[in-house]
C-alpha angles and dihedrals in degrees: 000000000000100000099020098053094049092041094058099046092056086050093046083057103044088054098051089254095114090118082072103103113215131218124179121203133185135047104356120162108231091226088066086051091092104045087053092048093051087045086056105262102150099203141010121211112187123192101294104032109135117243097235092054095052090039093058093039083057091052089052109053089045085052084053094046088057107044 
């Protein structure tokens, strides 16, 4: 993730793409959370985060990316 997530954001840019909004999901150390937020990663859903709560959190940041 630490490679990958940034890799592909600066791809997503370079081809025009940076209005796709990126989540990341799984085993994440929380001391990695900050650098993929600062790379662009919008939200971060570790083992165990209810649905409903990372599917709200999803609506949100596309209503902000909207707006």
């Amino acid at each position: 993730h630490k490679t990958l997530v940034p890799a592909i954001i600066a791809e997503l840019k370079k081809q025009g793409a940076d209005d796709i909004i990126v989540f990341v999901g799984g085993v994440i150390p929380r001391q990695d959370y900050e650098m993929l937020y600062e790379a662009g990663v919008k939200g971060i859903y570790g083992p165990g985060t209810p649905i409903p709560a990372s599917a709200k959190d999803v609506l949100e940041q596309i209503r902000k990316s909207i707006a």
